[in-house]
N, C-alpha and C positions, 0 to 999 in steps of 0.2 A: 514431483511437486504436486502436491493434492491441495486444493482449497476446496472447501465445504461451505454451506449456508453458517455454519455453526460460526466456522471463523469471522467470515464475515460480517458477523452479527455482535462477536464479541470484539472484532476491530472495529465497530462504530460506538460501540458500547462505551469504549473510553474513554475521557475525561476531555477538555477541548487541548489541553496543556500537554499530554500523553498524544494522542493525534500528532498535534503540531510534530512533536519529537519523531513522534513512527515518520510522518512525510516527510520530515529533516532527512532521516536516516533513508529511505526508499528515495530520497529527488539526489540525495548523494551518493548513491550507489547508480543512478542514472548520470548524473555528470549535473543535475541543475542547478542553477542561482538557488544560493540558499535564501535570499528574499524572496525572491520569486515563487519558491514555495510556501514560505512562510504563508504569502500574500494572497496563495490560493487554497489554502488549507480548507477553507468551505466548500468551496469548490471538485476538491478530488475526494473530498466526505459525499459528495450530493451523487460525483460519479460510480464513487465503490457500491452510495447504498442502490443506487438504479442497474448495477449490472446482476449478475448472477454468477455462480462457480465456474460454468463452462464458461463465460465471456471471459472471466480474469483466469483459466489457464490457459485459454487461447492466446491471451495477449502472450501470460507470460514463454510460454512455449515457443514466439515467434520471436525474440529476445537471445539475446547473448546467453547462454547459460552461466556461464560466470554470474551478470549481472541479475538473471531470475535468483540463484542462489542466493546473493545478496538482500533481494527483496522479500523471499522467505522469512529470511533468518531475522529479518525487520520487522516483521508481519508477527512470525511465532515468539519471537522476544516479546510482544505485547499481552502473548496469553496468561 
C-alpha cells in the first residue's frame, strides 16, 4: 500500500458528491453508520487534507489488512 501527496491531492480534489461516495465506501469497509459518515464528510476531508503519506500509511498499516485493502481500492477507484 503506497499513498503519496499526489493521491491525496487528487482525493480532495473531488467533487463534494464523489467524497461523500469515496467516505460511503471507506466508513463501510470500516464497519460505520452510514449516516454517520455521511454527517462527517467535512470533517475526514479537513483530516486527510491536515495529515501527510506517512500519517495515513501508518494508520493504514495498523489495520486489518483485509480492511486497508478495502480502503485502497476506495481511494484509487477515485483516481
Amino acid at each position: 500500500m503506497e499513498i503519496n501527496q499526489q493521491t491525496i491531492n487528487q482525493f480532495l480534489s473531488l467533487s463534494d458528491e464523489e467524497l461523500k461516495k469515496a467516505f460511503q465506501s471507506i466508513g463501510a469497509a470500516l464497519g460505520l453508520n452510514e449516516r454517520l459518515v455521511a454527517a462527517n464528510t467535512n470533517k475526514f476531508k479537513r483530516m486527510i487534507a491536515n495529515s501527510n503519506p506517512r500519517d495515513l500509511e501508518r494508520l493504514l498499516s495498523s489495520m486489518d489488512p483485509a480492511k486497508a485493502q478495502e480502503i485502497m481500492r476506495a481511494i484509487n477507484k477515485t483516481k
